[in-house]
C-alpha positions in Angstrom: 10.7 -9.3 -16.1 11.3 -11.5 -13.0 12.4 -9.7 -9.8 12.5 -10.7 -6.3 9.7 -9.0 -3.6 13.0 -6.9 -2.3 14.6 -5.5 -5.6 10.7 -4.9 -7.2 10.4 -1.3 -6.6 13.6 -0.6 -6.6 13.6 1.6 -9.8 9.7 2.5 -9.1 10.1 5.0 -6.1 10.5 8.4 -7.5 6.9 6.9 -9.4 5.4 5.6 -6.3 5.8 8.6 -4.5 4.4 10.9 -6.9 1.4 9.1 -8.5 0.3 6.2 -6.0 -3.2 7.5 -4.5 -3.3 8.4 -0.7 -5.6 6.9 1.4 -8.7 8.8 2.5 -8.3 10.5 5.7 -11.1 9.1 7.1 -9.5 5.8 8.0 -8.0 7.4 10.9 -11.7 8.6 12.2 -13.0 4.8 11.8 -9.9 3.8 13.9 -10.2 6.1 16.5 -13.8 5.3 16.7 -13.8 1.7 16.6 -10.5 0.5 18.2 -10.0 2.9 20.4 -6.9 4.0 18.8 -4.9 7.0 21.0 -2.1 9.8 20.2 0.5 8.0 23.4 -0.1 4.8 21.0 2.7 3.2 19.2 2.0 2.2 15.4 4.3 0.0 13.4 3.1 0.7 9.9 5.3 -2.5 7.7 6.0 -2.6 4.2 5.8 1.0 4.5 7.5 2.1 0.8 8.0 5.7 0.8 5.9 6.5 3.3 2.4 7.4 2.1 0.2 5.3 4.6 2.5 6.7 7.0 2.3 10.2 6.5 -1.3 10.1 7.1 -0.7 8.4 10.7 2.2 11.0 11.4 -0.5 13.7 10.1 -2.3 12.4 12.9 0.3 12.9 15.1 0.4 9.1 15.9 4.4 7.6 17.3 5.2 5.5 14.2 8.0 3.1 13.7 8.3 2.6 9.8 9.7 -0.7 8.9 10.6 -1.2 5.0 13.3 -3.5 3.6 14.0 -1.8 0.2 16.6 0.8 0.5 15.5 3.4 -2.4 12.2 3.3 -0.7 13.2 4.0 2.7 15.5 6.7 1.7 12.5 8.2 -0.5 10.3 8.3 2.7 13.2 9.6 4.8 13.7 12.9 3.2 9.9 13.4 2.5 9.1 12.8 6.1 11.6 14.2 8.5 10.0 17.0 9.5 7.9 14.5 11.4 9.7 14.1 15.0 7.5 10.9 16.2 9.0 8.7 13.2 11.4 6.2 13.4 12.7 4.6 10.3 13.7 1.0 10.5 15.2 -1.4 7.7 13.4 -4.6 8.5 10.9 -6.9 6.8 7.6 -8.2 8.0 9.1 -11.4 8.9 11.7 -9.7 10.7 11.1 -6.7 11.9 13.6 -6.0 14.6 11.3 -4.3 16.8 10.9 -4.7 21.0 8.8 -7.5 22.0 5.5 -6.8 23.2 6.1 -3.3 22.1 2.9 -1.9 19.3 -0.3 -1.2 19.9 -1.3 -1.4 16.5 0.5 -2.6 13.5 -0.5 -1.4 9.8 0.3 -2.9 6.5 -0.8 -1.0 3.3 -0.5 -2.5 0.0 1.8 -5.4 0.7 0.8 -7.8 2.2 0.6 -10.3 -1.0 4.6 -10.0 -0.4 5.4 -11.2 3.0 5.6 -14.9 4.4 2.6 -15.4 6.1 3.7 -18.0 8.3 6.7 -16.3 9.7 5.2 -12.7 9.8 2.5 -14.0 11.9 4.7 -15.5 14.5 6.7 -11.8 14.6 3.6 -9.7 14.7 2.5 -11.5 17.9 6.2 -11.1 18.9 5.9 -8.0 18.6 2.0 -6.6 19.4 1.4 -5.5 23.1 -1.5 -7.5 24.2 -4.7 -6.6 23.3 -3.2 -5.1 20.2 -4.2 -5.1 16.6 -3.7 -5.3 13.3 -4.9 -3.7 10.5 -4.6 -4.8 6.5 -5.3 -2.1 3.7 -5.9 -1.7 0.2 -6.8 0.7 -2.3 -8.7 -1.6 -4.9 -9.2 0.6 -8.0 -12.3 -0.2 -9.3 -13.0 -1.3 -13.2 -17.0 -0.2 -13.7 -16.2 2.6 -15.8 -15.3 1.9 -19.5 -12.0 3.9 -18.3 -11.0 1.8 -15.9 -11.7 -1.9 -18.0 -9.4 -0.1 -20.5 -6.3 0.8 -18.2 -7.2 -2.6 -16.1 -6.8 -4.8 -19.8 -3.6 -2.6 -20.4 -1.9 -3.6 -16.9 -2.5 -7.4 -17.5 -0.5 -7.0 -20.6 2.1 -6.0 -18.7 1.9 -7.8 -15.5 4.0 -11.2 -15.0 2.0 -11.8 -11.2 -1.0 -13.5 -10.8 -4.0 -11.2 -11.0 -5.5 -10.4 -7.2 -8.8 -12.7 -6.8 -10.7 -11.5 -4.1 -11.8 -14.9 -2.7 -8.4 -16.7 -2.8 -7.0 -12.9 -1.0 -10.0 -13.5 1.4 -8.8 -17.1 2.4 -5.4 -15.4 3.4 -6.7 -12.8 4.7 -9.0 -14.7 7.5 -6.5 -17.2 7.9 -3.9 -14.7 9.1 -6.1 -12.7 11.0 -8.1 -15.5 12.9 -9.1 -16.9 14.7 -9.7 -13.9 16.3 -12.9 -11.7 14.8 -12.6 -10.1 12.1 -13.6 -6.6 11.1 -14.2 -5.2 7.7 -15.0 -2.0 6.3 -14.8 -0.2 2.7 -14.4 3.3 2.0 -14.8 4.8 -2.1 -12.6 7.6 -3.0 -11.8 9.5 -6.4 -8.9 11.6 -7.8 -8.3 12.6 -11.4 -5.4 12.1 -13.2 -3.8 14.3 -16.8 -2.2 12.2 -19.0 1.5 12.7 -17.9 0.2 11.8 -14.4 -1.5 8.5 -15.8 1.7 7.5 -17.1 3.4 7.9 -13.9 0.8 5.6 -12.3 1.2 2.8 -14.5 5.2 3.2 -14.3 5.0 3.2 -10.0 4.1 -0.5 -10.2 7.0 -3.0 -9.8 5.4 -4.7 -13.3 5.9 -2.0 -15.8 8.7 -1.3 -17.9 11.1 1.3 -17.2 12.0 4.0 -19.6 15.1 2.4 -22.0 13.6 -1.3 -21.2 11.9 -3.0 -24.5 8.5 -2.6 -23.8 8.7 1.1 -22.8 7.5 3.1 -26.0 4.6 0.8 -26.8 3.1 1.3 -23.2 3.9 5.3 -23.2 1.5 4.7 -26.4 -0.9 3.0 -25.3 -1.2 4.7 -22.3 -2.0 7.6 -25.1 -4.3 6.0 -26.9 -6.6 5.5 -23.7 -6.2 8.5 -22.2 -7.3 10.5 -25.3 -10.4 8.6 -25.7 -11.5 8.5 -22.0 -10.8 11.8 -20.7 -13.1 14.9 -19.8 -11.4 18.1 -19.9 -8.0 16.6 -19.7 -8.6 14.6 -16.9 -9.1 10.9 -16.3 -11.0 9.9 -12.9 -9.7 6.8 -11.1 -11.9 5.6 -8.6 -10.6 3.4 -5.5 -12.2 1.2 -2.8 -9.8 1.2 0.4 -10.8 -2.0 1.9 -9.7 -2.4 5.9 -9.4 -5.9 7.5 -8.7 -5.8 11.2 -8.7 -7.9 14.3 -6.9 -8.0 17.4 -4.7 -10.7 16.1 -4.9 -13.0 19.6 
């Protein structure tokens, strides 16, 4: 299965909506707290799929210019969202984002920045930060000490055609992106639990998994079975996360 960074989710977002976790709430506290982040502020969350990092900075009542370049996506997080009057939906790419110069205070990226050019996206964040502005990198890292989680972690690298994420090499990318300017990190663990049907629809929201129809499909669906049934407690599954922040003020 070989598709570019653009057309990836493209049969994913109904998936990623539903069954991607959220990001704990208390990122927005840590912000506020250690950047000085305020409500007149203007945020430019990018790669912003359907919306979900977003919807927690529009919960906030934060302005928010959401810039995503894959059309199902965007649309997903249109209709969910437009109850929120301080969002601004924008087809654009992190390279290219086709926002005002000097214009965000803060820019966010959750979840993809493995899929931009680093190079070029570097050169338009500047473009585009007011100074003294920031930038902020996320991830929800599901963690693999439960016997649980090594189970479902050995059943998505049967299915994955990307590299696996190695935390040094990400780390090298990271700093190099976000330096030379200092660069702060912080962790923060959070839980949900899943029922089966909702463990399927996990594995199915990322862009590596088979679609329903595609050879492949009925195995995993099986598998995916198989684990549940001998992990769960009470017909639940719990998947446990580490949302890891990198930020700096990108100068």
């Amino acid at each position: 299965m070989n598709r570019s960074p653009l057309s990836r989710f493209s049969n994913h977002s109904e998936d990623y909506q539903k069954y991607r976790p959220r990001y704990p709430e208390s990122i927005i506290t840590y912000l506020e707290q250690n950047i000085g982040l305020k409500r007149d502020q203007l945020i430019a969350d990018i790669g912003s799929g359907t919306g979900i990092f977003t919807e927690l900075l529009l919960k906030s009542d934060y302005q928010v210019s959401a810039v995503e370049p894959n059309e199902q996506m965007r649309n997903q997080a249109e209709i969910r969202l437009k109850q929120y009057p301080k969002l601004d939906h924008v087809s654009g790419t992190a390279e290219q984002t086709s926002l005002t110069e000097n214009s965000v205070d803060l820019i966010t990226v959750a979840q993809s920045f493995h899929w931009f050019d680093l190079v070029q996206t570097k050169t338009e964040f500047k473009r585009i930060l007011k100074p003294g502005g920031h930038v902020l990198l996320i991830w929800n890292i599901l963690q693999q000490k439960s016997q649980f989680l090594k189970a479902y972690q050995a059943l998505k690298d049967q299915y994955t055609d990307r590299k696996p994420y190695v935390e040094k090499l990400e780390t090298i990318r990271i700093e190099n992106f976000l330096g030379p300017a200092k660069i702060v990190r912080q962790e923060i663990y959070h839980s949900r639990l899943l029922n089966k049907d909702e463990l399927l629809g996990y594995f199915r929201s990322s862009s590596y998994s088979p679609i329903q129809g595609e050879p492949g499909y009925e195995n995993l669906v099986a598998e995916i079975d198989q684990i549940f049934d001998e992990h769960q407690q009470n017909g639940f599954v719990k998947l446990e996360y580490d949302a890891k922040l990198y930020f700096s003020s990108f100068t």
